[in-house]
C-alpha positions as a Markdown table, in Angstrom:
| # | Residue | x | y | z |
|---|---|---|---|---|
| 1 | Unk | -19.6 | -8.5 | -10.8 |
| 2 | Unk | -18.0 | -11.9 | -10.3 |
| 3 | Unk | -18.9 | -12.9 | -6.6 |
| 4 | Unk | -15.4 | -14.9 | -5.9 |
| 5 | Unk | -13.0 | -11.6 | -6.5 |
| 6 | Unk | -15.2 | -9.5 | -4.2 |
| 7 | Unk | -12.2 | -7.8 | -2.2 |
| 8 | Unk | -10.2 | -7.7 | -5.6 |
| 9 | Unk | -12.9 | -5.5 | -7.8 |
| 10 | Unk | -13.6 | -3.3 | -4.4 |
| 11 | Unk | -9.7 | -3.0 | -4.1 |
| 12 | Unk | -9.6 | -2.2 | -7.5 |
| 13 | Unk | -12.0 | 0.8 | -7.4 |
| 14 | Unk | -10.5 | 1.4 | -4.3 |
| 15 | Unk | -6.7 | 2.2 | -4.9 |
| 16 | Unk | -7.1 | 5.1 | -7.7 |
| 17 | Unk | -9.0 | 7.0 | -5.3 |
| 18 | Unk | -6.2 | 6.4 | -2.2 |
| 19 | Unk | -3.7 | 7.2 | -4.8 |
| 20 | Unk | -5.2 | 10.2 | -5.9 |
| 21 | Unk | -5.7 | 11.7 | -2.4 |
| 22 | Unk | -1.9 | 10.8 | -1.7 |
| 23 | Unk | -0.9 | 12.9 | -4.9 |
| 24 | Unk | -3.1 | 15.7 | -3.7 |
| 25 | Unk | -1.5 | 15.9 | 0.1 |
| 26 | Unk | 1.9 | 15.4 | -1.7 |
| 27 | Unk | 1.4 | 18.6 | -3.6 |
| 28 | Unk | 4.1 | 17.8 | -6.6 |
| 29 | Unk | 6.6 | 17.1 | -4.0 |
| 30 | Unk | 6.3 | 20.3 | -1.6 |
| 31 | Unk | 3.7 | 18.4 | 0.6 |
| 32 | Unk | 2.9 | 15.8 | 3.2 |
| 33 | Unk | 4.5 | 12.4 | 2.3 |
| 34 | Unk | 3.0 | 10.7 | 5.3 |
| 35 | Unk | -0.1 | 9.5 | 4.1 |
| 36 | Unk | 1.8 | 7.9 | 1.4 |
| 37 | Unk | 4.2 | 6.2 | 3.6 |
| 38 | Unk | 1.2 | 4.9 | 5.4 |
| 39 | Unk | -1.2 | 4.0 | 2.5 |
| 40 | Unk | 1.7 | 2.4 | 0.1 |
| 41 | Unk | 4.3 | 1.4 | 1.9 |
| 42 | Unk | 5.5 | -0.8 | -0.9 |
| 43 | Unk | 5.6 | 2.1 | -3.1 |
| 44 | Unk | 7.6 | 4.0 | -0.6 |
| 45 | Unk | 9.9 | 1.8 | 0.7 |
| 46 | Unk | 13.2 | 3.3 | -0.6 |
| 47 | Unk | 12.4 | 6.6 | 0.8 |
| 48 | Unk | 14.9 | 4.8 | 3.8 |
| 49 | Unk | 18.1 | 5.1 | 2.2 |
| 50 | Unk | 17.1 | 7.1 | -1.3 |
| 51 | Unk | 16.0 | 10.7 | -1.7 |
| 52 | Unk | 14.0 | 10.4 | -4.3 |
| 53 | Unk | 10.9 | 7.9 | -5.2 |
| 54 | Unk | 11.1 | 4.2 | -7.4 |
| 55 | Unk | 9.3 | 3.9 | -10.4 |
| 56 | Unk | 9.3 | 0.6 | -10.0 |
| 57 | Unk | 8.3 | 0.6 | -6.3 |
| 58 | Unk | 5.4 | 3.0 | -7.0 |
| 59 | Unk | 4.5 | 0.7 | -10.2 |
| 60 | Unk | 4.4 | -2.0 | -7.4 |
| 61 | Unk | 2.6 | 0.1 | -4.4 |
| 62 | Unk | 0.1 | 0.8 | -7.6 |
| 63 | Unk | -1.3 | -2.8 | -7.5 |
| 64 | Unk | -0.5 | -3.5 | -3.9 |
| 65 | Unk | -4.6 | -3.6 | -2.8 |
| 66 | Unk | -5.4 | -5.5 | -5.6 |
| 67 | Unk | -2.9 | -8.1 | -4.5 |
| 68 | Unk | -4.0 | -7.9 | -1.0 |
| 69 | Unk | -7.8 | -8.6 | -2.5 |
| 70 | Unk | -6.7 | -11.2 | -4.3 |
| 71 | Unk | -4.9 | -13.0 | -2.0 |
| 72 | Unk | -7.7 | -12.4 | 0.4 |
| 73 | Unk | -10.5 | -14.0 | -2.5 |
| 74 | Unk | -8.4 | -17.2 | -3.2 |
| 75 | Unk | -8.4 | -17.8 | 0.7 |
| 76 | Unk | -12.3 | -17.4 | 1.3 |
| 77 | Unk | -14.3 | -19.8 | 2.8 |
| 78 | Unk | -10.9 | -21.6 | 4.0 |
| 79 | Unk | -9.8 | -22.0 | 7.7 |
| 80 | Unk | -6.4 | -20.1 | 6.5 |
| 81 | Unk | -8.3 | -16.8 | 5.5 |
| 82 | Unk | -7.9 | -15.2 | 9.3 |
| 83 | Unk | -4.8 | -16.2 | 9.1 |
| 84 | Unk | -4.2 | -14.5 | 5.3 |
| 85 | Unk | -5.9 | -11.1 | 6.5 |
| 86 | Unk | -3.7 | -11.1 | 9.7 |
| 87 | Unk | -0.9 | -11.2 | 8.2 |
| 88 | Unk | -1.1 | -8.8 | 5.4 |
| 89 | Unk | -2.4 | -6.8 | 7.8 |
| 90 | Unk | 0.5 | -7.3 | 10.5 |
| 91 | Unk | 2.7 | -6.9 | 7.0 |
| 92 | Unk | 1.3 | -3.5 | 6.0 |
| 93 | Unk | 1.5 | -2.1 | 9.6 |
| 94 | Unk | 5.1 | -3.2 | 10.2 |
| 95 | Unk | 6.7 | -2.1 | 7.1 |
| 96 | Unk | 4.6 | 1.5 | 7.5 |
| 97 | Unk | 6.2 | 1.8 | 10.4 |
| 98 | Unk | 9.6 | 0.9 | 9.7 |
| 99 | Unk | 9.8 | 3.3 | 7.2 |
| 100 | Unk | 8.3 | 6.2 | 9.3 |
| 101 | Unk | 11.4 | 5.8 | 11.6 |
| 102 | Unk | 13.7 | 4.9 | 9.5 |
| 103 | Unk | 12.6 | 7.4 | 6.9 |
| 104 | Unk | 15.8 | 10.2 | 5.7 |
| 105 | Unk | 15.5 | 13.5 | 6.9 |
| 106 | Unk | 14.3 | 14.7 | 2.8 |
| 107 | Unk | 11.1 | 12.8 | 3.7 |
| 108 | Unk | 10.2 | 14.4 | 7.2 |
C-alpha cells in the first residue's frame, strides 16, 4: 500500500460499500433516498429540479470520496491541508443540505 495516497486507497475501499448500503435503503426506487442525498450529494444533485436520477451525476457521485482522498493526499504534510479538509467538508455539508430543502416533492 503506497503510504502518500493513504486517504485515496481507504476512500477507495470505502465508497463501494457506502454505495451499496444506499442501494439497499433505496430499495429499487420504492425506498429511502435520504441517505443518498446525504452520502453523494454530487450524485444527487438534480433530484432539485428533475424527477428522476443522472447517469452522469451518479457516474460522478461514484468517484466523489476518491477525489476527496485525493485531494486530501496531495495536501499532506502542507499548512493548507486543514484548510483542504475544511472545506470539502463545509462543501459536502452545504450542498447535502441544499438539496434536502430544495429536494421535489418525488424525492420526499
Amino acid at each position: 500500500m503506497d503510504a502518500n495516497y493513504k486517504w485515496s486507497i481507504h476512500f477507495s475501499i470505502l465508497t463501494p460499500v457506502l454505495a451499496f448500503i444506499c442501494i439497499l435503503l433505496m430499495g429499487g426506487g420504492h425506498g429511502c433516498f435520504t441517505p443518498a442525498m446525504l452520502l453523494f450529494p454530487w450524485a444527487t444533485f438534480n433530484t432539485i429540479w428533475q424527477d428522476h436520477l443522472s447517469m452522469s451525476l451518479m457516474c460522478i457521485g461514484a468517484f466523489q470520496f476518491i477525489l476527496y482522498g485525493v485531494l486530501i493526499d496531495k495536501k499532506r504534510g502542507s499548512k493548507n491541508q486543514k484548510f483542504v479538509i475544511a472545506s470539502i467538508l463545509f462543501s459536502h455539508l452545504i450542498l447535502s443540505s441544499i438539496i434536502l430543502v430544495l429536494r421535489s416533492s418525488d424525492w420526499r
